[in-house]
C-alpha positions in Angstrom: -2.0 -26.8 -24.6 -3.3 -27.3 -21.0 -3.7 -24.6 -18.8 -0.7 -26.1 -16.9 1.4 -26.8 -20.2 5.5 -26.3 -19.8 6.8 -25.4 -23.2 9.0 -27.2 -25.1 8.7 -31.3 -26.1 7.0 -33.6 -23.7 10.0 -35.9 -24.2 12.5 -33.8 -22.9 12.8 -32.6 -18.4 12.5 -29.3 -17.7 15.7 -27.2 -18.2 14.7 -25.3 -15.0 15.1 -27.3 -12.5 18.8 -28.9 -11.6 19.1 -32.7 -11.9 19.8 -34.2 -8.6 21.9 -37.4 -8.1 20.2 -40.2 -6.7 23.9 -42.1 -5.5 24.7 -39.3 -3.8 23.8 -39.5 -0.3 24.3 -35.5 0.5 22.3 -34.5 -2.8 19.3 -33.1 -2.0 21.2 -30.8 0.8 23.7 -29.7 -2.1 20.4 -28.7 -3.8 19.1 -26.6 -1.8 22.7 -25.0 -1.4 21.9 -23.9 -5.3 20.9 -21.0 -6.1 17.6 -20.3 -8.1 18.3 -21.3 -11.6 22.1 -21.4 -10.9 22.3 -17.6 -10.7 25.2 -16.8 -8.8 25.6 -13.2 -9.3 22.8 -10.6 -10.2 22.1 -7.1 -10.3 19.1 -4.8 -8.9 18.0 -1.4 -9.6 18.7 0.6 -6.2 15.3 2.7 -6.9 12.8 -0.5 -7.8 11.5 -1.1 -11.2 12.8 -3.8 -13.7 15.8 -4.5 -14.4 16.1 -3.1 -18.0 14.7 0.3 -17.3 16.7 3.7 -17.0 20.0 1.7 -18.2 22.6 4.9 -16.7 20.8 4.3 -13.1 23.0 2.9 -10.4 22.5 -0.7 -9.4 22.9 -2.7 -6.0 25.6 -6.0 -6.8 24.4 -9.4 -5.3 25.7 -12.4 -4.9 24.9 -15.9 -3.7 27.0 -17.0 -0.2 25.3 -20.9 -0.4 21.9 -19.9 1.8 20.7 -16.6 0.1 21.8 -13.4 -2.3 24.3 -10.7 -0.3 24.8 -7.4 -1.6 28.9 -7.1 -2.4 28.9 -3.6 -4.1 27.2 -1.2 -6.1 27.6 -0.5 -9.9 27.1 2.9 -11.7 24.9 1.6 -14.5 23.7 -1.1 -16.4 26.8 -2.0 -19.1 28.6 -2.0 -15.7 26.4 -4.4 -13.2 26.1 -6.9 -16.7 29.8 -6.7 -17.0 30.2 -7.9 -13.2 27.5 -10.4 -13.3 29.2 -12.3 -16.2 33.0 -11.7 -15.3 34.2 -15.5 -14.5 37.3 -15.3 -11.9 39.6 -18.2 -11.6 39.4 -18.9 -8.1 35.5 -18.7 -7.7 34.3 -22.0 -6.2 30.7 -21.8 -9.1 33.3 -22.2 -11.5 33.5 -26.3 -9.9 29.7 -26.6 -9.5 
């Protein structure tokens, strides 16, 4: 492997990077309007550090508004930021993206 080697068969684009529609006149605009690696919602440690460390810590709640991540909340721990992050409600416009 090259230095700059992507895992993964050389047959196959990168599951990284969003495919981008080349009919659609507006598409590289709705690109940019994704967020990185179509995360919507994430979670941060309110004291630094990674995200898996000191699990009963309280983390800051963020969420994607179409130009960059806003903080919406607070959660007490970890179990409790991972439930929020991957709680699908019905009328959340992701769900159509």
């Amino acid at each position: 492997m090259g230095k700059h080697s992507r895992p993964g068969p050389p047959n196959q684009p990168s599951r990284a990077i969003p495919r981008v529609d080349d009919g659609d006149p507006l598409a590289a605009y709705e690109k940019r309007r994704r967020p990185p690696l179509d995360v919507r919602r994430r979670h941060r440690p309110l004291h630094g550090g990674g995200g898996h460390l000191r699990p009963d810590e309280p983390r800051a709640l963020e969420e994607w508004n179409g130009f960059s991540y806003e903080p919406v909340g607070a959660a007490v721990n970890l179990a409790e930021a991972q439930r929020w992050v991957s709680e699908q409600t019905s009328g959340d416009e992701s769900a159509a993206w």
